[in-house]
KOLGU-4560 file (N, C-alpha, C; in nm, 3 decimals, padded with zeros to 5 digits):
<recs>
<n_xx: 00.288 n_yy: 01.268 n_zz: -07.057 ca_xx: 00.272 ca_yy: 01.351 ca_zz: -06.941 c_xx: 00.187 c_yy: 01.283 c_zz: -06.835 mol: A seq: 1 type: UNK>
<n_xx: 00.065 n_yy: 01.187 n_zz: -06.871 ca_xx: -00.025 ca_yy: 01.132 ca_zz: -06.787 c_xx: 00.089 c_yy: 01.012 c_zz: -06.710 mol: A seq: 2 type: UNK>
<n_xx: 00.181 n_yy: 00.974 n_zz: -06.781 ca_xx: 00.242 ca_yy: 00.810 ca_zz: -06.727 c_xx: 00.316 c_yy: 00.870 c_zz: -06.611 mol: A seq: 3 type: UNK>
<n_xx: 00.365 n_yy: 00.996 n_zz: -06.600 ca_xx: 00.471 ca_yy: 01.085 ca_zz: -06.486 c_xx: 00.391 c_yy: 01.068 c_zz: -06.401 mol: A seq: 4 type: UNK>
<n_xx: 00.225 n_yy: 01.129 n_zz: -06.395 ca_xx: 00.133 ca_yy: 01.149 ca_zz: -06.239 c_xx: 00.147 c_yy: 01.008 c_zz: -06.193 mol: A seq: 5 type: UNK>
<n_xx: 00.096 n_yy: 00.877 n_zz: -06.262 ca_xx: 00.050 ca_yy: 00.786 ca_zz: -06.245 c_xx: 00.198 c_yy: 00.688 c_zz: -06.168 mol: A seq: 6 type: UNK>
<n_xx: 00.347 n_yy: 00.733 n_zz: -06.197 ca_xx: 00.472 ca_yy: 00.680 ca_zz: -06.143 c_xx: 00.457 c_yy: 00.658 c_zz: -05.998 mol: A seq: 7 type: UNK>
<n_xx: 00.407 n_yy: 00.803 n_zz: -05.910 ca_xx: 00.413 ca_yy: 00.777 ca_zz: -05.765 c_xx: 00.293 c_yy: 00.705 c_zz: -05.746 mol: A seq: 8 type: UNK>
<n_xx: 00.194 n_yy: 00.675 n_zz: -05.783 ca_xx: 00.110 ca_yy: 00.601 ca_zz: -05.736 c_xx: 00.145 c_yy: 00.410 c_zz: -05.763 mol: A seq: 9 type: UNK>
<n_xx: 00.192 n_yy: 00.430 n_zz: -05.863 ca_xx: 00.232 ca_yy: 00.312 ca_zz: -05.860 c_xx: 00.377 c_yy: 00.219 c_zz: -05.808 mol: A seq: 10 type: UNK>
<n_xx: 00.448 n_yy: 00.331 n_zz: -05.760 ca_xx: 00.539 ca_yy: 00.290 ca_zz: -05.677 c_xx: 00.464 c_yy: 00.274 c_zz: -05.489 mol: A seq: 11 type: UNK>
<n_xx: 00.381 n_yy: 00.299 n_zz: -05.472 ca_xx: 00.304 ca_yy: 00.312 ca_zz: -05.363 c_xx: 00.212 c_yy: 00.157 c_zz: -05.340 mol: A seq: 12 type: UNK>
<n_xx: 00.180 n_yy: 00.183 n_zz: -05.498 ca_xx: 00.113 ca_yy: 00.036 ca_zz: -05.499 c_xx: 00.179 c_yy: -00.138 c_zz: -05.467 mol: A seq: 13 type: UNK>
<n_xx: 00.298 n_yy: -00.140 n_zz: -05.518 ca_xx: 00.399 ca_yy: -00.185 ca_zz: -05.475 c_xx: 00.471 c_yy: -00.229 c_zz: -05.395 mol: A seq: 14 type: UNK>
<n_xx: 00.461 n_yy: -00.094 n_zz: -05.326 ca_xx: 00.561 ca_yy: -00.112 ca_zz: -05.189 c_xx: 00.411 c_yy: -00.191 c_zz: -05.072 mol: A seq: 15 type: UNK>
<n_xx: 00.316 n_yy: -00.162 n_zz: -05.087 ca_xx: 00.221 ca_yy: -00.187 ca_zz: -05.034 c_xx: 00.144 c_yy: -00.320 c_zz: -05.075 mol: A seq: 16 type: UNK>
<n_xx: 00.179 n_yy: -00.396 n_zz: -05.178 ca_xx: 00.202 ca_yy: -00.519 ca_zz: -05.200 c_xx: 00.301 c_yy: -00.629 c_zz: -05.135 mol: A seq: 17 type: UNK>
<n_xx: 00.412 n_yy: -00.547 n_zz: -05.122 ca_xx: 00.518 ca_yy: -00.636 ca_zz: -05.044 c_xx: 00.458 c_yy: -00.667 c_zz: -04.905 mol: A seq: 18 type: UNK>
<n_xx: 00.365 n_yy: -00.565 n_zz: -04.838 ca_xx: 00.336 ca_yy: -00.591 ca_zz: -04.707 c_xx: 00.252 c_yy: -00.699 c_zz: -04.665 mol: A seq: 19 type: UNK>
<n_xx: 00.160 n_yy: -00.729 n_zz: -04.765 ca_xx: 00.052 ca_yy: -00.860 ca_zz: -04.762 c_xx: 00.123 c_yy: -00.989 c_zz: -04.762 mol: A seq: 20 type: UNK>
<n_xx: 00.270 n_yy: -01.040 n_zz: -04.815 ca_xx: 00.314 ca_yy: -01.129 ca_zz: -04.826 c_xx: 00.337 c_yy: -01.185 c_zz: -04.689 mol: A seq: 21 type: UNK>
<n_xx: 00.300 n_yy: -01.308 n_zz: -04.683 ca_xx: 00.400 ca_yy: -01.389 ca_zz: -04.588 c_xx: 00.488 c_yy: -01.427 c_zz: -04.602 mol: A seq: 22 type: UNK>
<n_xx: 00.593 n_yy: -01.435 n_zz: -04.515 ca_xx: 00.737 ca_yy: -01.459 ca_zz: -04.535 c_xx: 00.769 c_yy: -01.550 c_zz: -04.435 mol: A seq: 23 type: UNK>
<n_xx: 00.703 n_yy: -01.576 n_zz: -04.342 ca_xx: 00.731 ca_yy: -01.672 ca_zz: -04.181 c_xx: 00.603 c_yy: -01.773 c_zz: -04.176 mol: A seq: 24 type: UNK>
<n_xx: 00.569 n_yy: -01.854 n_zz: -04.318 ca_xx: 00.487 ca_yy: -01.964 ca_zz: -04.236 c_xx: 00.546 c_yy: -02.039 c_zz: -04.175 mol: A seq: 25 type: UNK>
<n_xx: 00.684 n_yy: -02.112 n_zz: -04.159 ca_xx: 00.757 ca_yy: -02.181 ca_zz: -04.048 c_xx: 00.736 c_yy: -02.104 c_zz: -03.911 mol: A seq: 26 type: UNK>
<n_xx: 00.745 n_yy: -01.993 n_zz: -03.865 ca_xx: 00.729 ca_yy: -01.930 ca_zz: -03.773 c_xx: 00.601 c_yy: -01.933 c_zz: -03.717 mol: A seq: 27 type: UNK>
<n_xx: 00.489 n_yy: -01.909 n_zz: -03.806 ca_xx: 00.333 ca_yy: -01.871 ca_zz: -03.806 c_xx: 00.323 c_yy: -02.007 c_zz: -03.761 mol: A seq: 28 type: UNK>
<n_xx: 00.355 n_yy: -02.135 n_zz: -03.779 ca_xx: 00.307 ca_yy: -02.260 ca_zz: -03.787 c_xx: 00.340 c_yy: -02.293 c_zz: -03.633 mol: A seq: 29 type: UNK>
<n_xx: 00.431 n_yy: -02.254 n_zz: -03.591 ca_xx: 00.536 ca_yy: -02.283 ca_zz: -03.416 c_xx: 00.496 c_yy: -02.147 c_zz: -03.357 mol: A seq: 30 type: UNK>
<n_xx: 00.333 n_yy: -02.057 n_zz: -03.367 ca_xx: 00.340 ca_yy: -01.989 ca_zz: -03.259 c_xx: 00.311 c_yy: -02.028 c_zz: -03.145 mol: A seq: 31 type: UNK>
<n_xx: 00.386 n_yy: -01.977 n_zz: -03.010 ca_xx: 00.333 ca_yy: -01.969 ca_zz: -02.895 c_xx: 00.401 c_yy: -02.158 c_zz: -02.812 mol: A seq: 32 type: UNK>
<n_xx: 00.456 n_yy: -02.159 n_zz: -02.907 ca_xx: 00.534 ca_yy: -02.322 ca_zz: -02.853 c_xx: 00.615 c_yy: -02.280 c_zz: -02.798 mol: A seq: 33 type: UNK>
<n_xx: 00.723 n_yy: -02.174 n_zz: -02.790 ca_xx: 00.842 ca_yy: -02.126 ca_zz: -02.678 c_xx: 00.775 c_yy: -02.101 c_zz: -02.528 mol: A seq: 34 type: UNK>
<n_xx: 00.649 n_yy: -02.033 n_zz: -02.544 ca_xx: 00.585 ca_yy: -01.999 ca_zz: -02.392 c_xx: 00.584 c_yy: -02.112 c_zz: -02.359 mol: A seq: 35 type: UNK>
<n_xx: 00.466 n_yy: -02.210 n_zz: -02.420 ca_xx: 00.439 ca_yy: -02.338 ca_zz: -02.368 c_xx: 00.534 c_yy: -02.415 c_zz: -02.314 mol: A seq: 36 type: UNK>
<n_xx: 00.681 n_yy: -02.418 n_zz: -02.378 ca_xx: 00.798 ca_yy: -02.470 ca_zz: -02.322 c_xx: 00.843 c_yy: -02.417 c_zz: -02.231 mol: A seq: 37 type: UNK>
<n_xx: 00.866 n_yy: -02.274 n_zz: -02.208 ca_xx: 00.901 ca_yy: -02.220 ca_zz: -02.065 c_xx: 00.811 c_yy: -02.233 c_zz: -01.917 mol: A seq: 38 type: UNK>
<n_xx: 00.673 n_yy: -02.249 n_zz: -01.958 ca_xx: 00.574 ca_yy: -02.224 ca_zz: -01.879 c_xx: 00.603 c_yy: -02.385 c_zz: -01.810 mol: A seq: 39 type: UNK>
<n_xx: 00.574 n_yy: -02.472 n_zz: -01.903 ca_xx: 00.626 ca_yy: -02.604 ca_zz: -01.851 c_xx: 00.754 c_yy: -02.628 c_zz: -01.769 mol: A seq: 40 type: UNK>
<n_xx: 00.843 n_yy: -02.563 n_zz: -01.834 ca_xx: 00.979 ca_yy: -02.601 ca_zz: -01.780 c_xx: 00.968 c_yy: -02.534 c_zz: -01.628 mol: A seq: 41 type: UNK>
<n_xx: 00.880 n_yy: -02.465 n_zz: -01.570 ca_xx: 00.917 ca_yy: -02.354 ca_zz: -01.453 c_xx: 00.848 c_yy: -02.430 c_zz: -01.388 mol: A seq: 42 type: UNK>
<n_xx: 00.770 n_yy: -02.533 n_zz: -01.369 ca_xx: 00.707 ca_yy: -02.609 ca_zz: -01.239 c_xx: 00.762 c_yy: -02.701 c_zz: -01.269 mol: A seq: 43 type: UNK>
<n_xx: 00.885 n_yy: -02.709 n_zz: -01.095 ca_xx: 00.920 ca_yy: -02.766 ca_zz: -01.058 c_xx: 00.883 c_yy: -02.911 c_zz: -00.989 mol: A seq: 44 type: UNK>
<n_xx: 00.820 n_yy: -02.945 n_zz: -00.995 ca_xx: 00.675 ca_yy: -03.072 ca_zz: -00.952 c_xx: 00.581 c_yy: -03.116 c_zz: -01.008 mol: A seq: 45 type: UNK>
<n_xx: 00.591 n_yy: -03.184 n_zz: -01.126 ca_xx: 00.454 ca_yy: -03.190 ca_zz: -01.198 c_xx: 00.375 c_yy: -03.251 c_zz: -01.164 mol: A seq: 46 type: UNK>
<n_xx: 00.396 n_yy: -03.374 n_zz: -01.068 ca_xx: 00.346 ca_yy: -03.448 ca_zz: -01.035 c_xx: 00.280 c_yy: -03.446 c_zz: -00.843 mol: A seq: 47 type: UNK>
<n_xx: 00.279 n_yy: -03.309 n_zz: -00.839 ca_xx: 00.254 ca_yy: -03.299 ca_zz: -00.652 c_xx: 00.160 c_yy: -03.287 c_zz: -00.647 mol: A seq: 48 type: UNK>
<n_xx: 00.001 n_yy: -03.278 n_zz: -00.743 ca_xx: -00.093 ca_yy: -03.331 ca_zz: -00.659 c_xx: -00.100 c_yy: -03.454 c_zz: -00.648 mol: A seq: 49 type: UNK>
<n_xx: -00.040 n_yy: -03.575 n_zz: -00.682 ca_xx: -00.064 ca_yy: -03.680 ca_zz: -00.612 c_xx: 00.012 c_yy: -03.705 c_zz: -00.495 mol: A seq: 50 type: UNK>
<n_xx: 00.052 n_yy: -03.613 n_zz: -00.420 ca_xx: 00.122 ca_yy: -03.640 ca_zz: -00.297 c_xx: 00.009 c_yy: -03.601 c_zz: -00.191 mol: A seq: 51 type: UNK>
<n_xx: -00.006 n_yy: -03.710 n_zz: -00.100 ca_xx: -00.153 ca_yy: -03.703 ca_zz: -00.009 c_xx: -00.087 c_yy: -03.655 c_zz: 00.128 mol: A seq: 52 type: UNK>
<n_xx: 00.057 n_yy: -03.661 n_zz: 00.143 ca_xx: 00.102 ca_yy: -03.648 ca_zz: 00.261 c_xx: 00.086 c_yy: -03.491 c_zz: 00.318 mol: A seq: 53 type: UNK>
<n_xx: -00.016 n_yy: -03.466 n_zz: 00.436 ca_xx: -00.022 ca_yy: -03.336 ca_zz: 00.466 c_xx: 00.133 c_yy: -03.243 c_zz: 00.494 mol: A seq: 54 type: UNK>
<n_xx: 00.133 n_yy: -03.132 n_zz: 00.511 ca_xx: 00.235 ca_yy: -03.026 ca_zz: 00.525 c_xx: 00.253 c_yy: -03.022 c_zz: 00.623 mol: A seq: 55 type: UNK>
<n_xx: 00.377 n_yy: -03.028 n_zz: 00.660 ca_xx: 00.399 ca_yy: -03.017 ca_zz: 00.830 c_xx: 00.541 c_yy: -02.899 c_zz: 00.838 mol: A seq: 56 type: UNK>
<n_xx: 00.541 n_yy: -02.855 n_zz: 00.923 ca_xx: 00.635 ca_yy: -02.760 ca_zz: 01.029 c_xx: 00.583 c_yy: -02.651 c_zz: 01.081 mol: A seq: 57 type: UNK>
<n_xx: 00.442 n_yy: -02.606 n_zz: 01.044 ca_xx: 00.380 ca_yy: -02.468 ca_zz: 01.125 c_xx: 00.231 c_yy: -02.518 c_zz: 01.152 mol: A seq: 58 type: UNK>
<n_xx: 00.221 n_yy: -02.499 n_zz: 01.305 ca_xx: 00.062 ca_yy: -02.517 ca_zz: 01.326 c_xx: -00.052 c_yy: -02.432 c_zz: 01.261 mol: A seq: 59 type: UNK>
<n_xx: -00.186 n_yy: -02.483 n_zz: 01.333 ca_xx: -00.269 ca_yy: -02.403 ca_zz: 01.252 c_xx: -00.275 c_yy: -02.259 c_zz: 01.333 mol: A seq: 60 type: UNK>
<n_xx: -00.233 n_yy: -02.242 n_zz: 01.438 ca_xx: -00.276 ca_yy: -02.108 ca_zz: 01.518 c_xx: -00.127 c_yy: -02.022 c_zz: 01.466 mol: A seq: 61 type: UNK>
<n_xx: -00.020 n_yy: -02.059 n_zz: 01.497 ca_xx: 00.103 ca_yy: -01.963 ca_zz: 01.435 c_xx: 00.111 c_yy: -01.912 c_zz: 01.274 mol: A seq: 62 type: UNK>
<n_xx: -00.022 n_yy: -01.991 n_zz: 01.162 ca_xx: 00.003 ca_yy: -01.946 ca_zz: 01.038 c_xx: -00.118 c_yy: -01.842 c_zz: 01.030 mol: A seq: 63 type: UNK>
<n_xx: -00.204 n_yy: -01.897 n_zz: 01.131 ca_xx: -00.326 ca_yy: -01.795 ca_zz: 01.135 c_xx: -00.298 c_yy: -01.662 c_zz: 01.158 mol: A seq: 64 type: UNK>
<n_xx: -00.177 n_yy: -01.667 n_zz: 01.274 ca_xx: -00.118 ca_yy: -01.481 ca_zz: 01.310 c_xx: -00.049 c_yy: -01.478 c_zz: 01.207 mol: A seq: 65 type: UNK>
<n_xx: 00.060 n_yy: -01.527 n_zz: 01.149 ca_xx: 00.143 ca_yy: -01.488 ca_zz: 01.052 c_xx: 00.047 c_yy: -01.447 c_zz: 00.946 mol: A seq: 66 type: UNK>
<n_xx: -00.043 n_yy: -01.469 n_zz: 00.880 ca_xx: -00.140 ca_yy: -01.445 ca_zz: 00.809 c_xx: -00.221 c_yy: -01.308 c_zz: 00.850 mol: A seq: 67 type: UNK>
<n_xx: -00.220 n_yy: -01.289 n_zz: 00.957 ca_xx: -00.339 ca_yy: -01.163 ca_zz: 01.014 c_xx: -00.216 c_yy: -01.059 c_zz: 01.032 mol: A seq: 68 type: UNK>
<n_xx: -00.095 n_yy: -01.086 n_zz: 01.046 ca_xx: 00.038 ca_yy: -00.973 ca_zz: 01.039 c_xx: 00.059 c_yy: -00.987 c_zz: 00.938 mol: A seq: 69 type: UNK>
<n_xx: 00.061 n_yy: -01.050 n_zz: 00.824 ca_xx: 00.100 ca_yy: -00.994 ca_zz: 00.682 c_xx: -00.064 c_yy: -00.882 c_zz: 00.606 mol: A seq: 70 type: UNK>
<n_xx: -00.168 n_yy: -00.952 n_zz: 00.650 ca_xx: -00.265 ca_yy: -00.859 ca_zz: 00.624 c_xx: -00.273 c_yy: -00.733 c_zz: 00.649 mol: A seq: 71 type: UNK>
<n_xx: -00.221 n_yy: -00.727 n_zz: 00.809 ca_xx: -00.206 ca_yy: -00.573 ca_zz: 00.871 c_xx: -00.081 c_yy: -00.479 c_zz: 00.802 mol: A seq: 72 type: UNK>
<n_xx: -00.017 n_yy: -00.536 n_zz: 00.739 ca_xx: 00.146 ca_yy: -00.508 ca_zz: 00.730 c_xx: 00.068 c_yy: -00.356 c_zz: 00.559 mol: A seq: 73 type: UNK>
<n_xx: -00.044 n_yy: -00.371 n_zz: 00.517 ca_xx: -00.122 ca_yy: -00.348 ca_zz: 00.393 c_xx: -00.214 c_yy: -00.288 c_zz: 00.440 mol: A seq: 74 type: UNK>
<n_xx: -00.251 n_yy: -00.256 n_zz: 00.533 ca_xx: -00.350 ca_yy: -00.144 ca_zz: 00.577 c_xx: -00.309 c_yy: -00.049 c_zz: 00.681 mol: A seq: 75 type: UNK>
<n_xx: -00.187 n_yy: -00.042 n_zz: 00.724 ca_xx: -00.122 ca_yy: 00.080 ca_zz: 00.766 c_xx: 00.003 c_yy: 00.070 c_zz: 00.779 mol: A seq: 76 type: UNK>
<n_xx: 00.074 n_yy: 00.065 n_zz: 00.626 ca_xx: 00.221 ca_yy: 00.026 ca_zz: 00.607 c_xx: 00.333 c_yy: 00.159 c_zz: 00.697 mol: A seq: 77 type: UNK>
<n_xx: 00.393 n_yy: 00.152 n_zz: 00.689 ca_xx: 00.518 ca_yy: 00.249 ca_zz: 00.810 c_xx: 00.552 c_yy: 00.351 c_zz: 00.713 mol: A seq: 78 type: UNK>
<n_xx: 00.557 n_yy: 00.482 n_zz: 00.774 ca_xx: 00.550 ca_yy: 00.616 ca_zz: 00.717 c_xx: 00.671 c_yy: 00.655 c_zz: 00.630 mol: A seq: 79 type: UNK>
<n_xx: 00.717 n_yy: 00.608 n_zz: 00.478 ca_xx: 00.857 ca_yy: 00.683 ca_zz: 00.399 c_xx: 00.899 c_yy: 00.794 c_zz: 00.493 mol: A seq: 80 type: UNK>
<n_xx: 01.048 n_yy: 00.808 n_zz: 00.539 ca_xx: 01.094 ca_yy: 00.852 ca_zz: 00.584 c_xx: 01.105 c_yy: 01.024 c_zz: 00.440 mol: A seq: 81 type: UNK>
<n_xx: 01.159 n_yy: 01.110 n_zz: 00.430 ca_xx: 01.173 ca_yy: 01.193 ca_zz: 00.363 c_xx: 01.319 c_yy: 01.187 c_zz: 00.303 mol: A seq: 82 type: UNK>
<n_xx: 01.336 n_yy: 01.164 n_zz: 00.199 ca_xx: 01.430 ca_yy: 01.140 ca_zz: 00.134 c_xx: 01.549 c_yy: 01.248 c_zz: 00.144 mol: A seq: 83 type: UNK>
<n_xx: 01.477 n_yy: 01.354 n_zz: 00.097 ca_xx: 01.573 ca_yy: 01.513 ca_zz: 00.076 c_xx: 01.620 c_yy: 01.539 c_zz: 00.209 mol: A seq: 84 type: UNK>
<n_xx: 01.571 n_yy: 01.528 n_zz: 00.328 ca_xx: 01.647 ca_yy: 01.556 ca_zz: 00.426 c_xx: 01.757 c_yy: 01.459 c_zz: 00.512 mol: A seq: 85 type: UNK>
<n_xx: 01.758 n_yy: 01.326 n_zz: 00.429 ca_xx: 01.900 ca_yy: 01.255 ca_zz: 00.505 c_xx: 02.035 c_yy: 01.314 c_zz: 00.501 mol: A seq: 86 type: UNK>
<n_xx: 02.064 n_yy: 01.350 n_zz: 00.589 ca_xx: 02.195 ca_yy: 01.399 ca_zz: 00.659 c_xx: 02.210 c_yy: 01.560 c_zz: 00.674 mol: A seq: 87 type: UNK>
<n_xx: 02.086 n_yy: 01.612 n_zz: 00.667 ca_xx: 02.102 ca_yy: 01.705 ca_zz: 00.709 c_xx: 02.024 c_yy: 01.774 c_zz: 00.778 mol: A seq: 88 type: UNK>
<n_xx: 02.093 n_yy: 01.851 n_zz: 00.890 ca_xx: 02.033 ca_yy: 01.882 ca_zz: 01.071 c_xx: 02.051 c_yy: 01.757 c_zz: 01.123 mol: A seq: 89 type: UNK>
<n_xx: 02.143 n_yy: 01.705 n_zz: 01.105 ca_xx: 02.129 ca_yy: 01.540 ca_zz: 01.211 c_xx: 02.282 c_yy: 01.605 c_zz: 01.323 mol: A seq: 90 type: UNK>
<n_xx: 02.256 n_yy: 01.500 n_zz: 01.407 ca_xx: 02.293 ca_yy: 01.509 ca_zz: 01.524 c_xx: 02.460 c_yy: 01.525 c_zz: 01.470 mol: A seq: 91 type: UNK>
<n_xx: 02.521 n_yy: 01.599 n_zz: 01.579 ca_xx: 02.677 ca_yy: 01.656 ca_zz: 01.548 c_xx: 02.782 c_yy: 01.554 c_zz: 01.666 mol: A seq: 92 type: UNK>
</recs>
């Protein structure tokens, strides 16, 4: 009668043994080498800080406004129109 109580506990014990195993040291051993390969593969230039040649096609005063209009463009962006009322009461 005692070996019946003691069945579910030891099927518990068990199943909870299987979980400690490792099964992926090939995997465990190659973590984080796929990022490293993508991260690499996405810069296009590996070698552009040794290019000394300055940047040319925009002066310094036309990037300075383009710069002070993208700033402004973020501190009083243009008012969402209202969604629910397109096309209706509009002009006949």
């Amino acid at each position: 009668m005692k070996t019946a109580h003691c069945l579910p506990y030891a099927a518990l014990v068990c199943l909870l043994a299987g979980c400690t195993a490792t099964t992926t040291p090939v995997l465990d051993s190659h973590f984080g080498e796929s990022v490293a390969l993508l991260k690499a593969q996405q810069i296009m230039y590996p070698d552009a800080y040794r290019n000394t040649n300055p940047v040319s096609g925009i002066d310094g005063k036309a990037g300075a406004s383009a710069y002070q209009r993208y700033q402004k463009s973020f501190a009083a962006p243009d008012p969402q129109p209202n969604v629910f009322t397109i096309g209706v009461g509009g002009r006949q």
